[in-house]
N, C-alpha and C positions, 0 to 999 in steps of 0.2 A: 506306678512302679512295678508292680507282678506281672508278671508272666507268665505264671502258672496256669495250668488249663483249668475254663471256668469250671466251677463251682454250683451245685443247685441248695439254694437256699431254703430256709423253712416254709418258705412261703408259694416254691418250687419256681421260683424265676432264677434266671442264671447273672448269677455275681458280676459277669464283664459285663449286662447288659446297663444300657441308662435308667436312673430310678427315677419310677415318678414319684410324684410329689410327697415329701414324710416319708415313702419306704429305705430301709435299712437294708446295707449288704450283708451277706452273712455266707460263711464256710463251715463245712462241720468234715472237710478231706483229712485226710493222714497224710504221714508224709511230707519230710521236711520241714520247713520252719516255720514259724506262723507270722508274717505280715500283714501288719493292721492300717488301717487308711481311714481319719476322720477328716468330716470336711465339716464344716459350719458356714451357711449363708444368712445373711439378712439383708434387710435395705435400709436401714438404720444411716445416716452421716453420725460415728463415732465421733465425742469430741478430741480432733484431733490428735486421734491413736491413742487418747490417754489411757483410755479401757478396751486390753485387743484380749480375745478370745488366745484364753490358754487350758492344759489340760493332766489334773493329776489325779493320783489313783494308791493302787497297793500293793505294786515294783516299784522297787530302783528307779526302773527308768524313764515313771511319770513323776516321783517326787515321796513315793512313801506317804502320800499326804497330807504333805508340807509344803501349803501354797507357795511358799520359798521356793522351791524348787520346783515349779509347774513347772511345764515346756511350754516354753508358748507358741502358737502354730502361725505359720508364714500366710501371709498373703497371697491368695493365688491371683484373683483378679479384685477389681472395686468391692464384691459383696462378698467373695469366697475365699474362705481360711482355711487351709490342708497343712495337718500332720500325721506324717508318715513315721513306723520304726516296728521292728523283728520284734517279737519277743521272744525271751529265752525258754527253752524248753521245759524249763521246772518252774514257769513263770505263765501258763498258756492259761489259768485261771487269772482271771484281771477288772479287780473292781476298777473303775474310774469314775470323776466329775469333769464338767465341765466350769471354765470360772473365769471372770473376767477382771481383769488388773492392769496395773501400770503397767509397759513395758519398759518406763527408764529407772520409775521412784521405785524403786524396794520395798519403802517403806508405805506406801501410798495402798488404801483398803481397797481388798477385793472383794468380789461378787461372787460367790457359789451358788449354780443353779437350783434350781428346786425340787424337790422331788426326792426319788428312792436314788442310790449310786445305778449305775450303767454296768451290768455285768458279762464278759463274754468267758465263755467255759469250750475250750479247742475251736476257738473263730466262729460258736453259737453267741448272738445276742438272746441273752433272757430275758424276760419280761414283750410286752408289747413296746414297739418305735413309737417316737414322742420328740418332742419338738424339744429344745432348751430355753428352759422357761428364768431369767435374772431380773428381780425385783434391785430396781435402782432407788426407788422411795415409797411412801406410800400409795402413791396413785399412780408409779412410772414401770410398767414391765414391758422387757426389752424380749420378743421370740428370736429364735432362732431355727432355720431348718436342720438337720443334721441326719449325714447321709455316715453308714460304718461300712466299709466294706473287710474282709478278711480273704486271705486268700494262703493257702499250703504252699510255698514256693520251696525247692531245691537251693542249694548253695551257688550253682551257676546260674540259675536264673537271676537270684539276689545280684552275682555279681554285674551280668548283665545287665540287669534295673541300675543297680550305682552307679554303670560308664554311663547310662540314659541318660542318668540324670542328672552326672556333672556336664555333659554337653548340651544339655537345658532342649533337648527335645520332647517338653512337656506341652500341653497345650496352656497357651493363656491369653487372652484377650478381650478387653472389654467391648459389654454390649448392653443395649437398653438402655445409657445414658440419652438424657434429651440433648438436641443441640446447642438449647439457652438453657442455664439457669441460674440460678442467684445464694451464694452462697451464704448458708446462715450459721454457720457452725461459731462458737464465741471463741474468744482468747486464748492462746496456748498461757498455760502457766508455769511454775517452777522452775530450775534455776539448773536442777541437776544436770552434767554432761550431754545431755541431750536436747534439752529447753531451750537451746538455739536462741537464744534472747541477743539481741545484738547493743553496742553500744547505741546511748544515746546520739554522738557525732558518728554520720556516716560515713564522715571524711575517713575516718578509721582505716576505711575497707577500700579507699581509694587505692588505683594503682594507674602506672603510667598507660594510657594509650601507647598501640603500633605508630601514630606519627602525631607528631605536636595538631591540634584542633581548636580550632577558637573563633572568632566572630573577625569578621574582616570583609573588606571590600571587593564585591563580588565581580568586578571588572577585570581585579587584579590578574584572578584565575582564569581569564578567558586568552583566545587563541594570541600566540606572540608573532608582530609581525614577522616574517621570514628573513634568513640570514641576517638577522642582528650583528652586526661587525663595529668595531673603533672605531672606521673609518668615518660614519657619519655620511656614506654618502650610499642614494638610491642607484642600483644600476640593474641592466636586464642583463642575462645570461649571456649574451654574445658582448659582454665587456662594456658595453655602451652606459653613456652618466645619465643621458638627457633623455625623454622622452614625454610626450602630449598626448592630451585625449581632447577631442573638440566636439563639442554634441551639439551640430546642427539644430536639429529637434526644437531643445531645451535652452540651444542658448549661454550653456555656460561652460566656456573656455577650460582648461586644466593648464597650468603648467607646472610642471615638476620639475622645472631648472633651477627655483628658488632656495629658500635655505634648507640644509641638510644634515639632516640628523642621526640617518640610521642608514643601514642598507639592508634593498629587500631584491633579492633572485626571483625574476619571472620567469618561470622557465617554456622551453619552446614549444608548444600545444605540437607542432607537427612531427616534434620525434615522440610524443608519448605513448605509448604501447595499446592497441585496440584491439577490445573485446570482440573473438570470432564466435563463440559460442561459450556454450555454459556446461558446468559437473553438476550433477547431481547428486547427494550425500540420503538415499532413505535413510540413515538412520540420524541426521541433523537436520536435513532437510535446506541445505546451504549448497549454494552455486557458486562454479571459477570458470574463468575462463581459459579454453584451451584453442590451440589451431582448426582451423578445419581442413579435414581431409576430404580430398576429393571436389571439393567445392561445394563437398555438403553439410548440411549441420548435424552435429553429433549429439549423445544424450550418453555421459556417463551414469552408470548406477553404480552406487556406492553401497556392497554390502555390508559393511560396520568398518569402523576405526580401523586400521591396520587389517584388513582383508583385500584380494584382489578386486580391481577393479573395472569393469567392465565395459566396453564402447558399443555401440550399437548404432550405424548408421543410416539414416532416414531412405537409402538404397537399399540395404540389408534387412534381412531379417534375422539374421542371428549375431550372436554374441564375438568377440576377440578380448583376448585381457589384454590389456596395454598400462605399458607406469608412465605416470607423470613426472615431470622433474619439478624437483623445491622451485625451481623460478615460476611455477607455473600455477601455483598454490593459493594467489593473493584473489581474495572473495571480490567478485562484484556486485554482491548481494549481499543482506544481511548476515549475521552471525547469528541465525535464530531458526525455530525450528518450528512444523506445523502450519498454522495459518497467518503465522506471519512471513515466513519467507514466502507460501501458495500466494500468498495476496499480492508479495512484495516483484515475486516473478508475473503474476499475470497484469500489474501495473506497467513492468519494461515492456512486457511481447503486447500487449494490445494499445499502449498509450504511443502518443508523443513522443521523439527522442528526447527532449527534455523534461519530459514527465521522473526521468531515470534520478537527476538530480530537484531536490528541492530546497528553496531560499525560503525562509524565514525571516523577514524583512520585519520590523519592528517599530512603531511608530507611538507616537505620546510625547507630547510635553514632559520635561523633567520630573524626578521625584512620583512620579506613577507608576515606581515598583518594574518598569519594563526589565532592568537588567535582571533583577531577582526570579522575574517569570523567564528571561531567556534561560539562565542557569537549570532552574527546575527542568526546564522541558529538552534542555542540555541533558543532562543528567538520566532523564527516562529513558529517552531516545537513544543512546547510549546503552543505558542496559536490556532497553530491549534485543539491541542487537545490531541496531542500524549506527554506523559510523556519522558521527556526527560533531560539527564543532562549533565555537562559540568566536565570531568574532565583533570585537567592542569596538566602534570607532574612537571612543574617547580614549581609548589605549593608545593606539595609532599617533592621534593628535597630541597625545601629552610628550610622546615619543618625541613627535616632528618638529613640535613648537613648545614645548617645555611646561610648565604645571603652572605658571605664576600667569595666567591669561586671564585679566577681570573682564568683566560684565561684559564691555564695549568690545570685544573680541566678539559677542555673541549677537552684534546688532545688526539686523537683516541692512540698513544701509549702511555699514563698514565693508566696502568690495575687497580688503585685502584680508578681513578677516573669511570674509563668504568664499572668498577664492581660496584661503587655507583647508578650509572645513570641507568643501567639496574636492580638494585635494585627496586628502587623507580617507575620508569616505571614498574616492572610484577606488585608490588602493586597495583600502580594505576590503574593498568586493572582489579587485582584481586577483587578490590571494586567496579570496572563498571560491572564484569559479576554477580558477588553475586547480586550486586543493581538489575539487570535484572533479576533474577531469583526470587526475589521477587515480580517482576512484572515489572517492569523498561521496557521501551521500544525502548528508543534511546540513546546511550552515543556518545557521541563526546570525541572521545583522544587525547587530545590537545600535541604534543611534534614535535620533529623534522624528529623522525624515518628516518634519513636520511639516512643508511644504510640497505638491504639487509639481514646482520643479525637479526637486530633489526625487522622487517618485517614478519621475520618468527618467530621470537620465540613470537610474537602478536599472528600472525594464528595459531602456537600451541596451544597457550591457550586459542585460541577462540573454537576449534574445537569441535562439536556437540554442541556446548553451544551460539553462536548466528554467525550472517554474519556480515563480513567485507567489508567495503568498503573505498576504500583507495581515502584522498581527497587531492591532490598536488596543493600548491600553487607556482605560478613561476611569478617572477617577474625580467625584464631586465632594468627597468627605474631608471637608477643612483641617480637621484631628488626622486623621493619615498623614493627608499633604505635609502640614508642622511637623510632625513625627519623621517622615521620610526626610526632608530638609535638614532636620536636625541632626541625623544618621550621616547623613551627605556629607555636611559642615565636618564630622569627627572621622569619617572614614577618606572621604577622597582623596587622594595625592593633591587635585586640586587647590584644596586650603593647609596640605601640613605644612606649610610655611608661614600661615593664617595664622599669629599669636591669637588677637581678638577673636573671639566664636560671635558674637553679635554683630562684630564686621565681619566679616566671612556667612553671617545668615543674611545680612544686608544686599550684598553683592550678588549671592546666588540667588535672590527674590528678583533684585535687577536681570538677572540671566533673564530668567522664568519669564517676567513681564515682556520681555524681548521676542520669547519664544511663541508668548500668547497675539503679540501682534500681527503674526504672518502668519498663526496659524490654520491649517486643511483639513478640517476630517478624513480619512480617507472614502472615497466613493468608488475609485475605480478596481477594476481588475477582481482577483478573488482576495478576500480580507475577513477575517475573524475580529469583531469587535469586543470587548470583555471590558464590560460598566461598571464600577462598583463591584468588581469581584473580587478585590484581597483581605476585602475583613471573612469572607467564610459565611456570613450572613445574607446570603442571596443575591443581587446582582442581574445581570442580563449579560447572555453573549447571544452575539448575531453575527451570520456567517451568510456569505453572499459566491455563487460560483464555487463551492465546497466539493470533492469527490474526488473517489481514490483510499485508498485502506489507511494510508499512513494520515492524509491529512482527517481522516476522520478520525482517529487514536488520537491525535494532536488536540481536535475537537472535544473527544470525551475528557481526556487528560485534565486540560482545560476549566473546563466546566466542573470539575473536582475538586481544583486548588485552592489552596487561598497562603495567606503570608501569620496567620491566628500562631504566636509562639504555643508550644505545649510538648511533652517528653515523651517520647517512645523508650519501654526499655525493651530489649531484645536478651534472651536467655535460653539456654538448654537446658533441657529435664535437668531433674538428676540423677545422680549415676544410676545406671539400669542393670543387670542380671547379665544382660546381652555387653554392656561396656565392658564387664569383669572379665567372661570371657573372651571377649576380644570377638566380637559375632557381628557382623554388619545387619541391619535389617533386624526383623523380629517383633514380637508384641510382648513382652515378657515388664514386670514389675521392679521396684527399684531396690535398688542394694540397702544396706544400712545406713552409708552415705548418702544415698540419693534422699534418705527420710528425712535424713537431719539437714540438708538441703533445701527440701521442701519446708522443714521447720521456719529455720533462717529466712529460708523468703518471705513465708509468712509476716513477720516482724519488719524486712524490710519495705516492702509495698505499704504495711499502714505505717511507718515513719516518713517515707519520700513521696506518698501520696494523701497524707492523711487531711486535706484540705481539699483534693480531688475528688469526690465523692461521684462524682459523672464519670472516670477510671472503667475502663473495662480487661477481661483480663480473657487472652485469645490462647487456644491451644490446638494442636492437632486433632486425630480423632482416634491415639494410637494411647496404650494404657500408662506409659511412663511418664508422658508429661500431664494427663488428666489427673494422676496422683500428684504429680508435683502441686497442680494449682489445687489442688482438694481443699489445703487445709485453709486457703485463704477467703475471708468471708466478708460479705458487704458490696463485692463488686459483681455485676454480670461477668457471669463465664461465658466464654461460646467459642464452640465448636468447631475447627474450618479445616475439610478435607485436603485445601491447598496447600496446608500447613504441614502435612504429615510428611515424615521422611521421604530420600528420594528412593524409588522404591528399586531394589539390585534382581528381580526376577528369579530368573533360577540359584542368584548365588544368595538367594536370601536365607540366612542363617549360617552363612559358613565364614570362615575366619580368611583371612587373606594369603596366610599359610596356606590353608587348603586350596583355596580360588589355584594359586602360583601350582602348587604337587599336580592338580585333577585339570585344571581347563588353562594350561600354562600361554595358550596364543589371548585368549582374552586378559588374561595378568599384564602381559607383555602389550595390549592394544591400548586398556587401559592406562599404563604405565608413560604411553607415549602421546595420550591425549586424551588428559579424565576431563575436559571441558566435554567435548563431543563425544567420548566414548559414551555407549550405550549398554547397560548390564541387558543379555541374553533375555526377552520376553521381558524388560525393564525399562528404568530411563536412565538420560543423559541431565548435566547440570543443566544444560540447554533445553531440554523439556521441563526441568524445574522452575525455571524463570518464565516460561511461558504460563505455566499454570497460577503461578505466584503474581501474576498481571492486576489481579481482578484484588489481593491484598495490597497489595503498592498504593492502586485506586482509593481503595477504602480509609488506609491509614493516611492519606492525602487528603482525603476529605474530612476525617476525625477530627473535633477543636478540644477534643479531651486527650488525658494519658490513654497510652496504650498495652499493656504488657503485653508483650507475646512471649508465650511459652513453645517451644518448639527442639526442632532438629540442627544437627552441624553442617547437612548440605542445605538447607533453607536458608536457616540463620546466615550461611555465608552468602548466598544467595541477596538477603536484605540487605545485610550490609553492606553489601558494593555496591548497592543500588544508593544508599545514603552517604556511603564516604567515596563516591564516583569513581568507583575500581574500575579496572577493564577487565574487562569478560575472564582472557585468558587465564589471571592472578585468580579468581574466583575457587576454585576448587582447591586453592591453599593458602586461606584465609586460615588466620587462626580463629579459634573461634571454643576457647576451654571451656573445659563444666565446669560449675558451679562461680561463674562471673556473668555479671548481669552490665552489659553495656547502655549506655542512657544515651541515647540519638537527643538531640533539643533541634525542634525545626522552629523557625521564628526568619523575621527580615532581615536577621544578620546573616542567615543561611544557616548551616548544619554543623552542631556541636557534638562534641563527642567524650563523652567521661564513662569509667569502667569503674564496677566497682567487686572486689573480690573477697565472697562472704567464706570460701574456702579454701583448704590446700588442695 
């Protein structure tokens, strides 16, 4: 906080400079008032803030010497304590101690350092500097560093230091902690106002989720066939009822004259709107298509959100700004930024035309977890950026031909069942390639395709129109198989008509043994096989004719997952310095609620995990949330860069007031589009999700709890990635302090409970 011009100390080093190690600051100027500054470090793990460095003397306004009335000194970073205050002029003689006490029990024994009192006589320390020396038992003494500095400040300087320092332009940030560690600190105790003890039932602290969440069949939520109407009848866009598909090739007939159930709009591939070239966005890194001029192809550069935009034609060499119109806006690339959209553009311009779309074609006998992995790899692909959708042929079919279809429905010699099921199936691809041709970029085919014909008469009607990739699920663990079955039996439309559960498991074994007779492994074309990979316990995948950026993501993704239930909880610090003042960005330490936050948690992770001992507990590498997980002990910490806030560049530390008075075109850029906006020499939400890739991975792979301690643009970042937001909703995601959301992944899919330990 001073201001004042340096000071040469007894030792003739100057007061502003940095002390080494043990030396003391010292002032002996005239002149104004005397401002005093202690600091105390150690590397001690306190238990649990019970015993914090405080400090009283022989003024007023350390205590009179009435450990009652220390002051106790604020936390500057993890090991450093600063208390800062004037003294008054007929007060510039000033014994003091240092002492360590409870900050919440009053009544709870302190610690007075050792030694003669600390005396400064007009901002001189006397005696020799010396460490603060706290015997906690007989064989436990606690050192501390301790730096005094003193300095002569004026009355404007003072007041200038107070505006500093309520605008929190102090420095503070942690450093020297390791990445791993394990924390050993024991049990909070006591009960008073601040001992954050929570109830025995957590239920307590429950509150309602943003939308109802619960276990359900994962079919349900995949793509609906198109124009669903009363009518019940199928028809194409130019009015027409009837229509056929006949595959030479394969041999097997379609017709769609039969019974009717729904209606689905094909619409006309030849009026659909073709891509002439691409926009370019530096700062998302996202491409549109726009006309060409000239007959040539252009290259927009996109200076940030809301800046002009620039053309540049492969003729030219220089610049024209030109605007686009809203209709001209829609991405034919991903919504992502870096090396995924580089990767995702140099697949379209060097591959295949239909390299541009990819099928996801899905193969496995029943109850082998296929739709639960389509979901998953739904849901990434998704957040990562690539449009992408999920279509389930049993949707289709329960649609077309109703839920109540036993066994014999499924038997390879029943031709009018076989002619239903390959019915329903070309539809359902017919609406995945249409969707793609509208710009659509990933479909997943969710069905059994467990024959050979069925196989090709897919790759027929993919052909010129996008790539296939066939994705086998194989499982040989008998305890799955039963388990999946069993789920089946309680969840499918299938059997809710099913009173019996042992006839309705009968029936769908009958399915199964059906399926097992006809069937193919796959051999041809490019196909990803995954053996035994949904317990999480290792496995085998094999991939055959594999390449290209996305299907290798697909690949890693893959090789990560498994169906092992277990809880993520997701939470932000608490409250920090920077939240009070309304600061974006920052490295500064927590409020008084953030402590007692940090408390509460404590208590809650060993109540909701205290059977989890495997529990890890993840944090940024930024000082608010490494306090928050400080006081929790027993579990691995660790440390992850990708974790830390999104970072605002130059507007890092300023209030949004200010952002809006001082830099009003980026208020206004961001205002109109904080997905892609990009903070000046910073990121966008869209670089956050990029870098947050390689955590997605991890917690994918995890068969333990997880806490993550983190950020409000992260946090919302995961959580669309678990409760399958889309992109745009991301950036206003609620996402409160001091509420700890509980992700549950498992084979029923993705559960979601909130639990709220404050106001």
């Amino acid at each position: 906080m001073g201001t004042g011009a340096s000071k040469r100390t007894q030792d003739g080093s100057h007061a502003g400079e940095a002390p080494e190690e043990g030396e003391e600051y010292l002032d002996q100027g005239g002149g104004g008032q005397l401002y005093v500054s202690l600091k105390m470090e150690n590397n001690y793990k306190l238990k649990k803030g019970e015993l914090l460095p405080h400090v009283f003397g022989s003024v007023p306004l350390v205590g009179s010497w009435d450990p009652n009335k220390a002051l106790s000194m604020e936390r500057e970073s993890t090991s450093m304590w600063e208390l800062s205050f004037v003294v008054p002029p007929n007060h510039e003689t000033l014994d003091f101690k240092f002492l360590l006490k409870s900050k919440y029990n009053t009544n709870a024994v302190y610690v007075v350092e050792e030694g003669p009192n600390r005396q400064l006589i007009g901002g001189a320390l006397q005696g020799d500097a010396r460490q603060a020396l706290f015997r906690i038992s007989s064989d436990e003494v606690l050192e501390y560093r301790v730096f005094i500095k003193a300095d002569r400040v004026s009355p404007f300087d003072l007041a200038a230091s107070w505006r500093a320092y309520q605008e929190n332009l102090r420095p503070s940030a942690v450093r020297g902690i390791p990445d791993v560690s394990i924390g050993s600190v024991p049990e909070i105790g006591g009960e008073n106002g601040s001992s954050a003890s929570l109830e025995l039932d957590l239920e307590h602290y429950v509150v309602p989720a943003p939308s109802a969440s619960g276990p359900g069949y994962a079919a349900n939520n995949t793509e609906t066939p198109r124009s669903l109407s009363l009518t019940g009848v199928f028809t194409k866009s130019d009015g027409s009822t009837n229509s056929s598909y006949t595959f030479k090739d394969s041999g097997i007939p379609i017709d769609r004259s039969s019974k009717k159930e729904m209606e689905v709009v094909i619409p006309d591939s030849s009026k659909m709107y073709s891509s002439s070239g691409m926009v370019e966005s530096k700062s998302v890194g996202t491409f549109s298509p726009f006309q060409k001029q000239d007959s040539q192809r252009g290259l927009f550069v996109d200076r940030g959100v809301g800046s002009p935009r620039l053309v540049k034609s492969s003729s030219s060499s220089g610049f024209s700004p030109e605007v686009r119109k809203e209709t001209e806006t829609k991405n034919s690339m991903p919504e992502a930024a870096g090396a995924v959209a580089a990767a995702a553009i140099a697949d379209q311009m060097l591959g295949p035309k239909e390299d541009v779309h990819l099928a996801i074609v899905l193969v496995g006998l029943p109850a082998r977890g296929k739709t639960f992995t389509a979901a998953k790899l739904t849901r990434y692909l998704r957040w990562l950026g690539h449009d992408t959708k999920h279509f389930n042929v049993g949707k289709y079919r329960r649609l077309k031909h109703g839920t109540n279809q036993t066994a014999d429905f499924f038997r390879a010699d029943n031709p009018e069942g076989m002619e239903a099921r390959n019915e329903v199936a070309a539809l359902a691809f017919d609406d995945m390639v249409s969707w793609m041709q509208e710009g659509g970029q990933v479909g997943i085919f969710d069905a059994t395709n467990s024959t050979k014909k069925r196989r090709n008469m897919l790759m027929k009607m993919a052909e010129g129109k996008c790539k296939i990739i066939f994705l086998e699920t194989i499982c040989n663990d008998e305890r799955i198989i039963e388990r999946n079955i069993r789920l089946k039996i309680q969840q499918s439309p299938d059997y809710a008509e099913e009173p019996d559960f042992e006839a309705g498991c009968k029936d769908f074994k009958d399915r199964l043994s059906y399926y097992e007779k006809v069937y193919d492994p796959v051999e041809e074309g490019s196909y990803i096989k995954m053996i035994d990979m949904v317990s999480g316990h290792g496995g085998q995948i094999q991939v055959n004719n594999i390449s290209g950026y996305l299907p290798g993501r697909i690949v890693f993704f893959l090789v990560n997952t498994h169906l092992t239930p277990r809880p993520i909880l997701l939470t932000r610090h608490g409250e920090s310095m920077d939240n009070l003042r309304g600061r974006i960005g920052g490295d500064h330490a927590l409020s008084d609620a953030g402590e007692l936050y940090a408390k509460k948690l404590v208590n809650f992770v060993e109540k909701r995990l205290k059977s989890e001992r495997a529990a890890s507990i993840w944090t940024s590498t930024l000082e608010r949330t490494i306090l928050t997980a400080a006081p929790i002990s027993g579990f691995p910490k660790i440390q992850w860069r990708a974790l830390d806030e999104i970072y605002a560049g130059v507007c890092d530390g300023m209030t949004y007031e200010e952002i809006k008075k001082n830099m009003p075109e980026e208020y206004e850029a961001r205002k109109k589009d904080k997905l892609r906006y990009r903070y000046p020499r910073g990121e966008s939400y869209l670089d956050v999700i990029q870098r947050l890739e390689p955590v997605i991975i991890e917690l994918e792979r995890q068969r333990a709890p997880v806490v993550v301690i983190s950020h409000q643009a992260v946090l919302r970042a995961l959580y669309a990635y678990f409760a399958d937001r889309p992109l745009k909703e991301i950036p206003h995601i609620e996402m409160p302090l001091h509420t700890i959301i509980e992700i549950q992944m498992g084979v029923t899919g993705v559960q979601e409970k909130r639990y709220k330990l404050m106001d």
